[in-house]
N, C-alpha and C positions, 0 to 999 in steps of 0.2 A: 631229526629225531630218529633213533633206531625205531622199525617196524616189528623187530620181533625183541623178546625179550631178552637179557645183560643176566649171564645165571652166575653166582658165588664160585661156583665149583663147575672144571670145566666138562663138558657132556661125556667124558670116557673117562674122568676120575673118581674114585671113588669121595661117596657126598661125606662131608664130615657135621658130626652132630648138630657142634652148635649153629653152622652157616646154616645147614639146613633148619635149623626151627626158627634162625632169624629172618628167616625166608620165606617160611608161612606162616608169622607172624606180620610181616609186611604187606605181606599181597591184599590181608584182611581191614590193611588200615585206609580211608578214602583221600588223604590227606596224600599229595607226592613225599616218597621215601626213596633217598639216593644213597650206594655205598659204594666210597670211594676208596681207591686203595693211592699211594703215596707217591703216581706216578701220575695222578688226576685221571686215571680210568674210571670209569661207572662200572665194575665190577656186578654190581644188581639193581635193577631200577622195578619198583610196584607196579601196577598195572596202571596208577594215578601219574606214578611220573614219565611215564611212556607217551600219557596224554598232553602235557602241561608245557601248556607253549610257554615258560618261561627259561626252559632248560634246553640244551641239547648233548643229547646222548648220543656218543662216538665212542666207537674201539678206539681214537688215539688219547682222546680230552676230553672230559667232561668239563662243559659251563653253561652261562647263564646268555642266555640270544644279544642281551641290549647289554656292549662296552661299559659302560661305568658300573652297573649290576657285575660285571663278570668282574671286574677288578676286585669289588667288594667281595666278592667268592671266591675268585681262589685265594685273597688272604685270611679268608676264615678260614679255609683249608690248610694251610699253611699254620696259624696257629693252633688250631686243633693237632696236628701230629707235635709240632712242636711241643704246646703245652706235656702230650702225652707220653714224653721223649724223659721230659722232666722229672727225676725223682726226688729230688731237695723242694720241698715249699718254697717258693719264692714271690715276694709281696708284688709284685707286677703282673701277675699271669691272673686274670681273674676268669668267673664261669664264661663259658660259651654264652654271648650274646645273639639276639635277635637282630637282622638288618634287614634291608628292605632292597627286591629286587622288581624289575619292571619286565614284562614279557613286549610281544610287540604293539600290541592291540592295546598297551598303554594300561593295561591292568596290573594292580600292585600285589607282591605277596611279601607275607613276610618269612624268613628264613633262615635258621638255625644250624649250626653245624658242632657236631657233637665227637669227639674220640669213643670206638669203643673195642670190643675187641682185644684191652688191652693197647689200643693206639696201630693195632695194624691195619687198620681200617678208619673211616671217618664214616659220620651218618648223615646224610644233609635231609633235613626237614623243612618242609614247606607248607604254607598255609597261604589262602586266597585274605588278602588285607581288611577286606568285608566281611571276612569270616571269624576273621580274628579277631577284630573291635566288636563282635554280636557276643562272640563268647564272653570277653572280658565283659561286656556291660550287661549280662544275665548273670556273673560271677559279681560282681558288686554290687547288683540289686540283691542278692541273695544273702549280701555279709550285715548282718544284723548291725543297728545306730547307727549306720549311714544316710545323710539326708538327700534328696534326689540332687541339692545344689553343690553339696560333696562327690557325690557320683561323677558330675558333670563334669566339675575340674578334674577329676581323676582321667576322666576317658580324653579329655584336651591334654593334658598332660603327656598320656599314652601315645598320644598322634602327633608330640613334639613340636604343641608348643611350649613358648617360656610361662612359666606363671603372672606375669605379668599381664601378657596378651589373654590367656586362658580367663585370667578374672574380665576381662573385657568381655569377651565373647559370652561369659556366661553371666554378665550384666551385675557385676559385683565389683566393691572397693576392694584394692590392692589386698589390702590390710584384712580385709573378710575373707580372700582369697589364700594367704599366708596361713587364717585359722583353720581354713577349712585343710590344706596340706598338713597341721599341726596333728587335727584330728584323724586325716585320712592314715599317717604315720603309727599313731599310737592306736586305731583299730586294728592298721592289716600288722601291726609288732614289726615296724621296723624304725630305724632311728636315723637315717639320713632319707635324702631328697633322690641323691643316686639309687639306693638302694630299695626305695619306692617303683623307683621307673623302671629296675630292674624286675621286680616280683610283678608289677603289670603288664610288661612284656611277654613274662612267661604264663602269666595266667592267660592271657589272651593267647 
């Protein structure tokens, strides 16, 4: 990992507006924040992802320490500028998804990768796996007509598993398990299964 910090703009250029406020808007955030520019440089890294053994930060390549983690990130990378390449709607391309990456110490985060900028840059966002299922399960206790056994399934859901296993584990028939996704759908307003596991991702 680099010891000092990855600045937007280089130390004799003059700073430009917007990098600079997305810059100390970042520093303030505790979560690692990476901005990559389209040659997989880390262009700026926060003071969190400076620390965060699940990345490493180079002047040639930015990735992720553990091989199969890094595959899954630089093809979020990779679709994120693509998607943001894209000016015609096109029914394949869907939101920046949440995936999961492994540092060495065998601790999980989950990780996000966003275009912004207008797509000259990418944002990769990270969160500790632990931190992210406490959020979502303080975000579900808090959504009013949900029952603790709905909650349940929701957060096994969120940790991938099938619903089938999920009603096991939280010691429910199949079929009990089906109504409780029926209800969990039509509280948080969405209408497929996918698009469930999508909005839990992101809440978390």
């Amino acid at each position: 990992m680099a010891d000092t910090p990855v600045r937007l703009a280089p130390p004799n250029s003059p700073a430009d507006p917007l990098t600079t406020a997305l810059e100390l808007a970042l520093e303030r955030i505790a979560e690692p924040h990476v901005v990559v520019n389209d040659q997989r440089v880390a262009v700026y890294a926060n003071p969190a992802a400076r620390e965060c053994a699940a990345i490493e930060l180079s002047t040639r390549r930015f990735k992720a320490v553990d091989a199969l983690s890094n595959q899954k990130l630089q093809a979020a990378i990779s679709f994120a500028f693509a998607a943001a390449q894209t000016t015609a709607p096109v029914p394949f391309l869907k939101p920046p998804q949440p995936f999961a990456l492994t540092d060495e110490a065998g601790v999980s985060w989950r990780a996000i990768v966003t275009p912004v900028a207008g797509g000259a840059v990418a944002l990769v966002q990270l969160r500790r796996e632990q931190e992210t299922m406490a959020g979502l399960a303080a975000w579900l206790a808090a959504t009013k007509g949900l029952t603790a056994s709905e909650v349940g399934i929701a957060m096994k859901l969120a940790g991938g598993m099938p619903l089938k296993k999920a009603s096991e584990a939280q010691g429910i028939a199949y079929e009990t398990g089906r109504k409780h996704l029926r209800r969990l759908m039509g509280r948080l307003g969405v209408a497929r299964q996918a698009d469930l596991l999508l909005l839990l991702s992101r809440r978390g």
